[in-house]
C-alpha positions as CSV (number, residue, x, y, z in Angstrom):
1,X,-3.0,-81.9,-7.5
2,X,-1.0,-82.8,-10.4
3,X,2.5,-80.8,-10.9
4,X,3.6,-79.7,-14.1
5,X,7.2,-79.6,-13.9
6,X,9.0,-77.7,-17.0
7,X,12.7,-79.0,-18.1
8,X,15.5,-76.9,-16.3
9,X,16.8,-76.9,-20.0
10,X,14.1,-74.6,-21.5
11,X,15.3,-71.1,-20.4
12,X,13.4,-67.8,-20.2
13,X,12.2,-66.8,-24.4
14,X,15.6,-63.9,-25.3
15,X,14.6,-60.1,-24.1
16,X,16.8,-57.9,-26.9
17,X,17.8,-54.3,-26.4
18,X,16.2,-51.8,-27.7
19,X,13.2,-54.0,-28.0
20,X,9.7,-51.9,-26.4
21,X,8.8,-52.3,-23.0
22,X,5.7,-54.0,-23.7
23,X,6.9,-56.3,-26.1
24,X,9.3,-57.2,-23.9
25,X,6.5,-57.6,-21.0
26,X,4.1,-59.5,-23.3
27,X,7.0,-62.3,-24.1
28,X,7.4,-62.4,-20.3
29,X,3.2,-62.6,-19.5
30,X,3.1,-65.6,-22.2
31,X,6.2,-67.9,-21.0
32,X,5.1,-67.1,-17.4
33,X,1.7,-69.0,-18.0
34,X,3.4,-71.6,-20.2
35,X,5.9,-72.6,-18.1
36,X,2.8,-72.4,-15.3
37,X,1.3,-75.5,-16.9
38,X,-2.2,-74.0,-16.5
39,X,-5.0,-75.8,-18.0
40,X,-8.7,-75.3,-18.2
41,X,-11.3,-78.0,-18.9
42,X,-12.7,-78.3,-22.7
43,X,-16.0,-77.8,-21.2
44,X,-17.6,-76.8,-18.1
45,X,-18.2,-78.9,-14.9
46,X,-20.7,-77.6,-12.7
47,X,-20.6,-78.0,-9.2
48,X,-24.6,-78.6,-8.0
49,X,-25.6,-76.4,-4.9
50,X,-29.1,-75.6,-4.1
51,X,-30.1,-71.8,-5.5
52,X,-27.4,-72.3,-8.7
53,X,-28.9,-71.7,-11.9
54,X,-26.3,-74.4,-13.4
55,X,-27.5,-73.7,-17.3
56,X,-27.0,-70.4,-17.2
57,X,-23.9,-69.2,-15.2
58,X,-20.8,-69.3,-17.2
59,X,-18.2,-70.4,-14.2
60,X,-15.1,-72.7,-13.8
61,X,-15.1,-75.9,-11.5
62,X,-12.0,-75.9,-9.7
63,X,-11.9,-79.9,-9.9
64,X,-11.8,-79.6,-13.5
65,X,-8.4,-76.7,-13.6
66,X,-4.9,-78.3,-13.3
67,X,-1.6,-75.6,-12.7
68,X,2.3,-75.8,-11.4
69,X,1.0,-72.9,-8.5
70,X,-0.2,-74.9,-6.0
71,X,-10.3,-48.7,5.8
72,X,-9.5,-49.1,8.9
73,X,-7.7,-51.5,11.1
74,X,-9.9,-53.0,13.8
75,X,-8.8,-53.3,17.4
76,X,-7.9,-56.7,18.4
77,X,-10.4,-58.5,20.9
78,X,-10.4,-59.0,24.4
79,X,-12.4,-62.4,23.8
80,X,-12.8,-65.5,21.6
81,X,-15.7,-67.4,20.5
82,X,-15.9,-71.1,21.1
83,X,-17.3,-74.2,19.4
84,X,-17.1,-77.6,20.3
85,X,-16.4,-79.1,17.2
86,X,-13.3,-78.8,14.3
87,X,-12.6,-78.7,11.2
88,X,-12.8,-82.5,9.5
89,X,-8.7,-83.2,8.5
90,X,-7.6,-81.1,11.8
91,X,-7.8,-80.6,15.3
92,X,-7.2,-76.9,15.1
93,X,-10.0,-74.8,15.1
94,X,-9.7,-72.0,12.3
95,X,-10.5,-68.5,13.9
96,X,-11.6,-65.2,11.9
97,X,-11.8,-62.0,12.6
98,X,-15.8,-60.6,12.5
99,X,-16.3,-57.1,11.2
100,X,-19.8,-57.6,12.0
101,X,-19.1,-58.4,16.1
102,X,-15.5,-56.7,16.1
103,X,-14.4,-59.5,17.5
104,X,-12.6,-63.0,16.5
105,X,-14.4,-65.9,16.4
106,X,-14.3,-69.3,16.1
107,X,-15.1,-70.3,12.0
108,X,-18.2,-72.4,12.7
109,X,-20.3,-74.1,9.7
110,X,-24.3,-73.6,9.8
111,X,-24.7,-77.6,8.4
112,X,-21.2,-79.2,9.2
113,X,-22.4,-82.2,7.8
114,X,-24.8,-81.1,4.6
115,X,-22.7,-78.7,2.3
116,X,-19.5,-77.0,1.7
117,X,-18.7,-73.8,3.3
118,X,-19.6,-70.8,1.4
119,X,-17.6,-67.8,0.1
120,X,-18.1,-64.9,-1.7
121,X,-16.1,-62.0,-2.7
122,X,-16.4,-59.1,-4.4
123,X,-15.0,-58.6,-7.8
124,X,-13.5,-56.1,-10.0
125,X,-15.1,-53.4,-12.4
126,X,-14.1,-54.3,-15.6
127,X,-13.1,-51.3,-17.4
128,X,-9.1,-50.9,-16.8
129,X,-6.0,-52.8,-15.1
130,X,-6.3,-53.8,-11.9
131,X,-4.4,-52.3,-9.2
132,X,-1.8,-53.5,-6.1
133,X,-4.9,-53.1,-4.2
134,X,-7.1,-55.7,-6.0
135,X,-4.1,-57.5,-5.8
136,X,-4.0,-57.9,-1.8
137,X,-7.7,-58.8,-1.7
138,X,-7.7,-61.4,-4.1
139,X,-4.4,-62.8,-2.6
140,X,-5.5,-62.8,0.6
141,X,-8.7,-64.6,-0.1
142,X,-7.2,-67.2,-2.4
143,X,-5.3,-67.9,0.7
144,X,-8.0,-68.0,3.0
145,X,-9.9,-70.4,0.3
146,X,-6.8,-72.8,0.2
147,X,-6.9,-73.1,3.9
148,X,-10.5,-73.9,4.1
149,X,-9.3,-76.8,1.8
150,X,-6.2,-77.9,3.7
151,X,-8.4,-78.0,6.9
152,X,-10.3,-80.9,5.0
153,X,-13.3,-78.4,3.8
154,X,-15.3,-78.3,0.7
155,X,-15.4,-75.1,-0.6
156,X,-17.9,-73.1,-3.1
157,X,-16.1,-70.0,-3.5
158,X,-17.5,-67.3,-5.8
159,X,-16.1,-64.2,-7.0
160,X,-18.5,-61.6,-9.5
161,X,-17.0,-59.7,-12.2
162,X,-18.8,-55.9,-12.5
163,X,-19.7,-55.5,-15.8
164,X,-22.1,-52.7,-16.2
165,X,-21.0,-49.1,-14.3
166,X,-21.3,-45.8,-15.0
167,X,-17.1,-46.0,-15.4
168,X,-17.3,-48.3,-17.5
169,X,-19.9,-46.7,-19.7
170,X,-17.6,-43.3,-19.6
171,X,-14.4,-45.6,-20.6
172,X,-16.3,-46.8,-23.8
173,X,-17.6,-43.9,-24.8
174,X,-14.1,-42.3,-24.9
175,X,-12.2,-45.2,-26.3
176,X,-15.3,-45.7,-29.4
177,X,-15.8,-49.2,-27.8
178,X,-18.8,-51.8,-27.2
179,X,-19.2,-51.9,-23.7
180,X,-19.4,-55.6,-23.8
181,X,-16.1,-55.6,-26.2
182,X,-14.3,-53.0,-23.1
183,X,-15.3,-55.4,-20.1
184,X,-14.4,-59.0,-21.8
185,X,-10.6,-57.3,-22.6
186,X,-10.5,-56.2,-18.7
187,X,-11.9,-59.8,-17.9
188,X,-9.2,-61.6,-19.1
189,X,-6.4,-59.4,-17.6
190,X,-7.7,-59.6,-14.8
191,X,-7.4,-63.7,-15.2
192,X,-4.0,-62.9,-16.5
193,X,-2.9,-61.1,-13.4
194,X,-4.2,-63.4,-11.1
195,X,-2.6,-66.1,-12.7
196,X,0.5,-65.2,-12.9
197,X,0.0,-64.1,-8.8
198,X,-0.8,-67.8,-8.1
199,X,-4.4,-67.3,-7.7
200,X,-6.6,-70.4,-8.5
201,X,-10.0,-69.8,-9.7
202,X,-12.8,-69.3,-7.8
203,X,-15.1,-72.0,-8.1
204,X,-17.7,-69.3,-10.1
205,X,-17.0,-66.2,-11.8
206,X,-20.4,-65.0,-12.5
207,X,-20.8,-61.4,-14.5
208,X,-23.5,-58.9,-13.3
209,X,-25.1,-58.6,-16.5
210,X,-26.1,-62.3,-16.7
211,X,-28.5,-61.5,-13.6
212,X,-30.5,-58.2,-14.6
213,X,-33.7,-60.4,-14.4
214,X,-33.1,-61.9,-11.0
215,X,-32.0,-58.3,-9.8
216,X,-35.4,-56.8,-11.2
217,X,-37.6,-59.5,-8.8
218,X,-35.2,-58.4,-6.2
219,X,-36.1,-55.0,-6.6
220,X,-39.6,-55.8,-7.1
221,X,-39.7,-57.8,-3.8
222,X,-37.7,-55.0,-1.9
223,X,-40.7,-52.8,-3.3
224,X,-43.4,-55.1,-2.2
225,X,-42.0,-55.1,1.3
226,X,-42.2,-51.9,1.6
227,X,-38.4,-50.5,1.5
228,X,-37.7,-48.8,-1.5
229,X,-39.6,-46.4,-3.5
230,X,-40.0,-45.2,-7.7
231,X,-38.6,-41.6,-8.5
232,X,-38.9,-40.6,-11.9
233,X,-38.4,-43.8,-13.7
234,X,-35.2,-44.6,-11.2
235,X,-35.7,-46.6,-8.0
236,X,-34.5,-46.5,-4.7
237,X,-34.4,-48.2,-1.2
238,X,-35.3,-46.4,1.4
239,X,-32.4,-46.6,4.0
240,X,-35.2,-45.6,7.2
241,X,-37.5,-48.4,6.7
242,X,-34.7,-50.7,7.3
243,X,-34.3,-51.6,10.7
244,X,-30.5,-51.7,12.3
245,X,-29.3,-50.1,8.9
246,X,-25.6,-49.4,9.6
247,X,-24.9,-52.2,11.9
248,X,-22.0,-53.3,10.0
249,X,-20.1,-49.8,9.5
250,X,-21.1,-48.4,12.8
251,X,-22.6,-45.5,11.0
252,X,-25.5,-43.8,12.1
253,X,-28.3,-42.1,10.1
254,X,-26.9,-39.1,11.5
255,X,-23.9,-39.6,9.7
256,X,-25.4,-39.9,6.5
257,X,-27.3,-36.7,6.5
258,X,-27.4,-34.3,3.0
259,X,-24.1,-31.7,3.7
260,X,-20.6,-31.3,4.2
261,X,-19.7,-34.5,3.1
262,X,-23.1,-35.9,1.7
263,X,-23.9,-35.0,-1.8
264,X,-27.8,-33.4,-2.2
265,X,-29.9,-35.2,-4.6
266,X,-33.4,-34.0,-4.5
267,X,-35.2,-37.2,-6.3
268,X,-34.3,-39.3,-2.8
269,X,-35.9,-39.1,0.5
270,X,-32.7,-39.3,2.3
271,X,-29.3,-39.1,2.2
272,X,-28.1,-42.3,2.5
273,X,-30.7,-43.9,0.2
274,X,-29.3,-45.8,-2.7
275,X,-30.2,-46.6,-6.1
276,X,-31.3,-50.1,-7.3
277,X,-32.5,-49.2,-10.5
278,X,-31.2,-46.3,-13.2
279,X,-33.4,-45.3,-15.9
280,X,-31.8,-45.4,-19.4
281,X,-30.0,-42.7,-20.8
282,X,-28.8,-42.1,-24.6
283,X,-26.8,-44.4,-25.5
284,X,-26.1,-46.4,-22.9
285,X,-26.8,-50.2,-22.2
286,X,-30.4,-50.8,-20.9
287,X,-32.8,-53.3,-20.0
288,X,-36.4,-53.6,-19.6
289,X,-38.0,-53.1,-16.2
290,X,-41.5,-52.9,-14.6
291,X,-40.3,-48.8,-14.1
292,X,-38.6,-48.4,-17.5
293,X,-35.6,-49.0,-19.5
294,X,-32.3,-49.1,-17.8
295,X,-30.0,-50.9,-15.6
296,X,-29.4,-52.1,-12.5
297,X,-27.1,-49.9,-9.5
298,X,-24.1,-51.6,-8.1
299,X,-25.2,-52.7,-4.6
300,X,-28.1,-54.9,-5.7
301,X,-26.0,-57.7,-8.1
302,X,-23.8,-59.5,-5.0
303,X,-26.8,-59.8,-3.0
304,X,-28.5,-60.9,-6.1
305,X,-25.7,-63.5,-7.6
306,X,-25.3,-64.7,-3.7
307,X,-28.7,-65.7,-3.3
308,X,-28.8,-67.4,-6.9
309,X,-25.8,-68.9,-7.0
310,X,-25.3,-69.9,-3.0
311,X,-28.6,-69.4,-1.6
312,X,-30.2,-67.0,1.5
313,X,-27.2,-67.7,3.8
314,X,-24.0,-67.3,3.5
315,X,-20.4,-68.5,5.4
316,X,-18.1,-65.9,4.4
317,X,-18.5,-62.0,2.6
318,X,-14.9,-61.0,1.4
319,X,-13.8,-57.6,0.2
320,X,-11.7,-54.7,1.2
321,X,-11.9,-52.7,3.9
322,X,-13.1,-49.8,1.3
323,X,-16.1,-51.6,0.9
324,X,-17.8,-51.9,4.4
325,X,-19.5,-49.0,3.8
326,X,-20.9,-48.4,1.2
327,X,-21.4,-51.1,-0.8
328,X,-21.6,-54.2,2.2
329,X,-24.0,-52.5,4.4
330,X,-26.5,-51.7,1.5
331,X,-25.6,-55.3,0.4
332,X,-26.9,-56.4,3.7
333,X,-29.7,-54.0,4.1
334,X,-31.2,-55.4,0.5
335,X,-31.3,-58.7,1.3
336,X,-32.8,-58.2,4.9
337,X,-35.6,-56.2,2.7
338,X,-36.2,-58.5,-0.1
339,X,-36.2,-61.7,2.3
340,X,-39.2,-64.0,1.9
341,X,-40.4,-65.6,5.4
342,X,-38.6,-68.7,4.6
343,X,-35.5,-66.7,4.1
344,X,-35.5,-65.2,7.2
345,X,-35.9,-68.1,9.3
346,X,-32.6,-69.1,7.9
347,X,-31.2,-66.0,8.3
348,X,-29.1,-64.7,11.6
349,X,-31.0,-63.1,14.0
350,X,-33.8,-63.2,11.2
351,X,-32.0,-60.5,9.5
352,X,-28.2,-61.1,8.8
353,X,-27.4,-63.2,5.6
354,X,-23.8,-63.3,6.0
355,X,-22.2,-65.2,9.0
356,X,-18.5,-63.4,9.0
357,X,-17.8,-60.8,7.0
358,X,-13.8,-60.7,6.4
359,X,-12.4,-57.7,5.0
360,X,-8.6,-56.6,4.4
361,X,-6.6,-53.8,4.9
362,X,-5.7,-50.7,2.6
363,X,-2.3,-50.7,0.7
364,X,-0.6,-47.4,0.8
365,X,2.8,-46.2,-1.1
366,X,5.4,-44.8,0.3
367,X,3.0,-44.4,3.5
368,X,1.2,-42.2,1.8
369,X,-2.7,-43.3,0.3
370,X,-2.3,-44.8,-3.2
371,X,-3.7,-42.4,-5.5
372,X,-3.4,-41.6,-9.3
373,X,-3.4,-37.8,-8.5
374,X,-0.4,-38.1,-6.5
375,X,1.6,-40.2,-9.3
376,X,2.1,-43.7,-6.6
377,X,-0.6,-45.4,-8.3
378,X,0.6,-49.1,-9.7
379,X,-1.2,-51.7,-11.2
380,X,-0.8,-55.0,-10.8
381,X,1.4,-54.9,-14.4
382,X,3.2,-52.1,-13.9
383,X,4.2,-53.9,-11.2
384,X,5.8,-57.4,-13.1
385,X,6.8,-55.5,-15.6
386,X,9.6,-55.7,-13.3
387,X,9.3,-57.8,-11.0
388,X,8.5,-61.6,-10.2
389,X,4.9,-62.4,-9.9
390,X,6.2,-64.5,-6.1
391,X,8.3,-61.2,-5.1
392,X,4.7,-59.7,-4.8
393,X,2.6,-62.2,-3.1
394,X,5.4,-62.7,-0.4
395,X,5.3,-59.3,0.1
396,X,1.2,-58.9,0.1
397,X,1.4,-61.4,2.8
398,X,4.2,-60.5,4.5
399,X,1.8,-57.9,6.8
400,X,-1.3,-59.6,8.4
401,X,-3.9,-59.0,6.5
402,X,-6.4,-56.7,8.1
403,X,-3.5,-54.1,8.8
404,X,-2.2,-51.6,6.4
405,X,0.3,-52.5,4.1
406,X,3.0,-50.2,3.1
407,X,4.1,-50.8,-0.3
408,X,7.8,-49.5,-1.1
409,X,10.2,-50.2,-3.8
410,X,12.6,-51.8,-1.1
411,X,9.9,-53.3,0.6
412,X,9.0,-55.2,-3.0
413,X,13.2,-56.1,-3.4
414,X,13.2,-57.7,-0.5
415,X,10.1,-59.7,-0.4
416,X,12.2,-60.9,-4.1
417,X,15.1,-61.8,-2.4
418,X,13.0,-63.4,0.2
419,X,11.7,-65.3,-2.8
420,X,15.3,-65.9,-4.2
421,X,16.6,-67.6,-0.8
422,X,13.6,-69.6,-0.9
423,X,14.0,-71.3,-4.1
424,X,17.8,-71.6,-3.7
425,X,17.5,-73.7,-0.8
426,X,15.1,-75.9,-2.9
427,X,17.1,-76.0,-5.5
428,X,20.5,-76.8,-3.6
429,X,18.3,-79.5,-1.7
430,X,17.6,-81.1,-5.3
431,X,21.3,-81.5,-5.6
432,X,21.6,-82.6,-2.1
433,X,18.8,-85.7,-2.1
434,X,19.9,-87.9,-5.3
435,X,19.7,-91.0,-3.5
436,X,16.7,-93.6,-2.2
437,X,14.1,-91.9,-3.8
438,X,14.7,-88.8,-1.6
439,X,14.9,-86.7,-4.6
440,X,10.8,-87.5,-5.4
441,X,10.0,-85.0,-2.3
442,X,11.4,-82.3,-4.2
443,X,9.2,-82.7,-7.2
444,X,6.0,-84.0,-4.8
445,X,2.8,-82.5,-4.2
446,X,2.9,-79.5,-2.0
447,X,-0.7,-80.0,-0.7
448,X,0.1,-82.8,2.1
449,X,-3.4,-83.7,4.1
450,X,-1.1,-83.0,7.6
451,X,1.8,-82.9,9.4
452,X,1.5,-86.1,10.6
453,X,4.3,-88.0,8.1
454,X,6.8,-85.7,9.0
455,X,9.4,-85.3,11.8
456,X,11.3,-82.5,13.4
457,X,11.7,-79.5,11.3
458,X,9.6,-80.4,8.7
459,X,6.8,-81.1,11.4
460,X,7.6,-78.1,13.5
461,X,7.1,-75.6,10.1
462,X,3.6,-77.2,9.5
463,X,2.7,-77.0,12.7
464,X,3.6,-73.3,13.0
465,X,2.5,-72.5,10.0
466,X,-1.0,-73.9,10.2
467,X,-1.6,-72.1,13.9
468,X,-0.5,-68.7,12.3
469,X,-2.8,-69.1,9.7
470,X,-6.2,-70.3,11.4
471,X,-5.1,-67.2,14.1
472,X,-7.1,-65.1,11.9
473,X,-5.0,-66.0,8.2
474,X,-1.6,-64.4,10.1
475,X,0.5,-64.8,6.9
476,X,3.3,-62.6,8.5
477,X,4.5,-65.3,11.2
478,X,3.6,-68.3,8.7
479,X,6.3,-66.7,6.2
480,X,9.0,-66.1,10.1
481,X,8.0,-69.9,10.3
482,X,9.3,-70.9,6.6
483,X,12.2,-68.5,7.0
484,X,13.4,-70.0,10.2
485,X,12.6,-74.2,8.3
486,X,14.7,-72.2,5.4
487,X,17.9,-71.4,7.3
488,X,17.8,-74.9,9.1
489,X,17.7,-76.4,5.4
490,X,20.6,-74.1,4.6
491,X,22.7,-75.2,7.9
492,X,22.0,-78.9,7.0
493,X,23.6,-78.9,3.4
494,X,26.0,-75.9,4.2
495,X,27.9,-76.1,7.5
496,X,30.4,-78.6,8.8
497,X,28.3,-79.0,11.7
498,X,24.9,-79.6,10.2
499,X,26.3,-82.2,7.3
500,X,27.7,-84.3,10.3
501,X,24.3,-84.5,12.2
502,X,22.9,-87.3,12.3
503,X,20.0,-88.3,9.7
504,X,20.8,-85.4,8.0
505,X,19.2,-86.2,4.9
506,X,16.3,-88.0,6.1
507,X,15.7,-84.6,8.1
508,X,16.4,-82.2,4.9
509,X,13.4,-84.5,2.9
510,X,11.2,-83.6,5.7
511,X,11.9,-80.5,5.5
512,X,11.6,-79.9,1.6
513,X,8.0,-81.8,2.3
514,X,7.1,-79.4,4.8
515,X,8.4,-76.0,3.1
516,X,6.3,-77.4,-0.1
517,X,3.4,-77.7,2.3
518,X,3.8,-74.5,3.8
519,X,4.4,-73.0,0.3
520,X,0.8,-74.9,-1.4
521,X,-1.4,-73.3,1.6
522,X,0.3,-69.6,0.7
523,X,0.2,-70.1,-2.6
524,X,3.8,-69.3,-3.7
525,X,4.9,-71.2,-6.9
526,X,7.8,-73.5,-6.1
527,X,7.6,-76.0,-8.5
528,X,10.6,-75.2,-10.9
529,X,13.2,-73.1,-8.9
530,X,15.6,-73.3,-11.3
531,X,13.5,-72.0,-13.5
532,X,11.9,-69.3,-11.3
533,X,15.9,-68.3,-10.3
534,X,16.3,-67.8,-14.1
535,X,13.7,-65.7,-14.4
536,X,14.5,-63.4,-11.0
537,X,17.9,-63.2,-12.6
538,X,16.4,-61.9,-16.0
539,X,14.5,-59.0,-14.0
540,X,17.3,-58.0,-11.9
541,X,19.4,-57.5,-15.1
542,X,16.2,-55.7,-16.6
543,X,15.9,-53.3,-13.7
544,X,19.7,-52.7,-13.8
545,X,19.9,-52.3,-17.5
546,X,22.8,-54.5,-17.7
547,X,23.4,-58.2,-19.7
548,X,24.6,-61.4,-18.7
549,X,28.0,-60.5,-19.9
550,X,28.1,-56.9,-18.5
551,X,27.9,-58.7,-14.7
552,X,30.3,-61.4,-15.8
553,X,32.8,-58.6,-17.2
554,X,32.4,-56.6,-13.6
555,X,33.5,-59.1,-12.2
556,X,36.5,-60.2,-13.9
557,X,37.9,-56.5,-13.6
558,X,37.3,-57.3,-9.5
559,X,39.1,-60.7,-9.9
560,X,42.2,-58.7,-11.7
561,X,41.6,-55.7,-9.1
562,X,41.7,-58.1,-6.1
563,X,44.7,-60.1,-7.6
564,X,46.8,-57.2,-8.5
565,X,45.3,-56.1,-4.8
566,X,43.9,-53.2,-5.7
567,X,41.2,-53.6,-3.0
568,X,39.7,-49.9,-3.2
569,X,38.8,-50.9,-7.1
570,X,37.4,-54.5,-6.0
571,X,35.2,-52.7,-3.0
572,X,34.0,-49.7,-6.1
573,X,33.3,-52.4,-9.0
574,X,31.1,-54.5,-5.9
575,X,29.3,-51.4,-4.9
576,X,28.7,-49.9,-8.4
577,X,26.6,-53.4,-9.3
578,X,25.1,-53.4,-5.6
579,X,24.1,-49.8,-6.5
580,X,22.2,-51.3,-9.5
581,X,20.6,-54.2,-7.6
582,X,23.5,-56.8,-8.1
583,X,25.0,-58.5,-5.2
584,X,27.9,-60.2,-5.9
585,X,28.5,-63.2,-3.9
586,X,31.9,-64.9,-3.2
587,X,32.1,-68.5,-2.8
588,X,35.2,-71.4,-3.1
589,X,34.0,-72.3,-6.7
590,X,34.2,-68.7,-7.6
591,X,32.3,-65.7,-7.7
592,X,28.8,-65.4,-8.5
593,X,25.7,-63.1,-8.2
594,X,22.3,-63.0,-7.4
595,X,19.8,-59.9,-7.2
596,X,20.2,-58.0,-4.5
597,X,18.6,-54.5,-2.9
């Protein structure tokens, strides 16, 4: 993929005192893009699948996008699957964790040789900022999709936007807005964040409301078969007529009965029934329907769009954990009911029209449950407001991805100076490979077919890395991997003993290859350390409330402490900036700093 690499000249645009936070942020959001290199094709380029409705679906090809950035926790099995195949650029065999069988299993495709593998995911609801908590899902999947690719897989990997809900319908009405106006605004925030998180675009973004008339012949087919039923002009599917309903949750029909923790609604037959269609209210969005005006419920558009846009089966079903129940298991229980015979025999076990269903764990703050009522609820921008987009993917995938994730303030400073260490080592390896062409690894592609070009360290780390991350996507030892290939890099260029070993340099290129291989498949932006140090510097001095010159002018008073040694003074002017997130570093060319915790 081609690299955009930005002059180390061009430095972040001036943040002045005084000036408003968001100002300050919005000059941040537009160099961060820019200096991103991201590019969208003039027009679209459709990729052709059986079941796609190419003329309709607005959607982005990822061949035709060029950028610089390459509930509960399940037990862990006893067993693994098998196959007797692999993946076609690797030996390894990719393995993922089932919620459906509670079990791992081997990644398996249902035509290997006929079509790309399948994924879906489910989107946002377009009516505010998205949260640390979208963020983890939609990190963790853009992983997963890049992994599929660096195992040699084509991939056709959709992700829906919501744009018709009853919350989004309250936010217009309280903000005076067009629905439509509301959910476009949210839609391209969303693409903001995600961008700037390193997120490449799914290969279709289709919005609900382009598919209200394939999600009426849905309902009409789950009426036809006999699972759903007309109650006052709303429409619902009867949860008992659906055999093996709650297979996916593990909850029973018991479980869902009218009580304690089941709100009564006397238009349904049971509890746990669900509504496909809403009839219209005042002033609300509608749309005609054999029962009426109105629109569509939630559940029914991701098992519509995945049998338009993919087809009756499909490889993967992404989400988080918050989603197995409700919204999967009526997701599956729909398209069971509205499967024609042809559809079924394609289907597993006749029923099933997702083959794993992946879904990640719950972020909490502060160990506690993220939650606006108790004030720890962040957004994805609140969040880079002050700090860099990398310093929260590293720390999103610094916990596997099925368990809980505590976010902390800490936690977030170090994943930064994880970061930090990470693109000072590239950078220092830039000054370190000048000769025979060594120095074009450091700008190279960072999406190497293999290991196979590389020798000892560099080798090891993709080795590593790529057996962490078919284990079920384990992101936690893949970053141990690159931190270990990090420190090796450092002892090369830095220690008497590593710059006497022998083929140093040839051995530091292979490792710069491999770290920028390691770094493609995770998704962390690499391309322009210097740049990316600059900008990590910038927020540290943000976050401290300090300038440039206040740090430099610290540290001269510790110079004249230390000279006039007046050590107690040098030790309180270093802990007064540590205090505010500066660490000051000492070196023989003088003494520097860097952002610290």
């Amino acid at each position: 993929m081609p690299v955009a690499i930005r002059p180390a000249s061009e430095a972040m645009p001036i943040v002045r005192e005084g000036m408003p936070a968001t100002s300050r942020f919005g000059l941040r959001i537009g160099y961060l893009l820019q200096t991103r290199g991201w590019k969208t094709p003039s027009g679209p380029s459709f990729l052709g699948c059986q079941h796609t409705r190419a003329s309709r679906v607005q959607h982005f090809d990822i061949r035709g996008l060029q950028h610089s950035a390459t509930g509960p926790t399940i037990a862990e099995p006893s067993t693994t699957l098998q196959r007797d195949d692999h993946p076609p650029n690797s030996s390894r065999e990719l393995v993922l964790y089932n919620t459906m069988s509670r079990s791992k299993e081997v990644f398996q495709l249902q035509h290997p040789t006929s079509r790309p593998v399948t994924m879906y995911v489910c989107g946002v609801t377009v009516y505010d900022y998205s949260h640390i908590g979208h963020a983890r899902a939609y990190v963790t999947f853009d992983v997963l999709y890049r992994l599929l690719e660096w195992l040699g897989y084509d991939v056709l990997y959709v992700r829906n936007f919501t744009d018709i809900d009853d919350k989004i319908i309250k936010r217009a009405n309280e903000q005076g807005q067009d629905v439509s106006v509301l959910t476009q605004k949210f839609i391209q925030e969303f693409r903001t964040d995600m961008q700037l998180l390193g997120c490449r675009l799914p290969t279709k973004e289709p919005k609900a409301t382009e598919y209200i008339n394939e999600m009426v012949e849905m309902i009409k087919a789950i009426l036809s078969n006999g699972h759903g039923y007309e109650a006052h002009g709303d429409v619902y599917f009867d949860t008992e007529s659906c055999q093996g309903y709650g297979r996916l949750s593990g909850r029973t029909q018991e479980d869902n009965r009218a009580g304690k923790r089941v709100a009564v609604d006397e238009r349904k037959k049971n509890a746990a029934d669900f509504a496909l269609w809403k009839s219209a209210k005042p002033g609300e969005p509608s749309w005609p329907s054999p029962w009426g005006q109105g629109r569509p419920g939630w559940h029914i558009e991701c098992s519509c769009m995945i049998k338009e846009l993919i087809g009756p089966v499909l490889d993967i079903h992404g989400g988080g954990s918050d989603l197995v129940f409700p919204h999967h298991e009526n997701e599956l229980a729909q398209s069971q009911a509205a499967a024609a015979p042809c559809d079924r025999e394609l289907m597993l076990n006749g029923t099933d029209f997702v083959r794993y269903w992946v879904h990640n764990g719950f972020v909490n703050v502060d160990s506690e449950k993220m939650s606006k009522s108790l004030g720890n609820f962040f957004t994805i921008r609140d969040v880079l407001q002050k700090h860099h987009p990398m310093a929260l993917r590293w720390l999103l995938l610094s916990m596997q991805y099925r368990q809980p994730l505590n976010y902390t303030a800490r936690g977030l400073e170090e994943a930064g100076q994880a970061v930090y260490y990470m693109l000072q080592t590239l950078l220092d390896a830039e000054a370190t490979l000048p000769a025979a062409g060594e120095n074009d690894v450091v700008h190279g592609s960072s999406q190497s077919p293999d290991a196979s070009n590389l020798e000892g360290t560099g080798r090891d780390l993709v080795t590593a890395a790529e057996e962490a991350l078919c284990d079920d996507l384990n992101t936690a030892v893949a970053l141990a991997a690159l931190y270990s290939a990090l420190k090796s890099m450092n002892e090369l260029m830095h220690t008497k003993k590593g710059r006497k070993t022998k083929g140093r340099l040839k051995i530091l290129a292979g490792c710069v290859e491999g770290v920028r291989s390691v770094l493609g498949i995770l998704g962390i932006d690499s391309n322009d350390p210097e740049r990316q140090l600059q900008e990590m510097r910038q927020l540290a001095l943000d976050r401290a409330g300090l300038s440039e010159e206040d740090v430099q002018r610290i540290i001269g008073e510790r110079a004249q402490a230390r000279e006039a040694k007046d050590f107690a003074k040098a030790d309180e002017l270093r802990a007064k900036l540590l205090k505010s997130g500066i660490s000051m570093m000492d070196t023989p060319q003088g003494t520097t700093w860097r952002p610290g915790t």
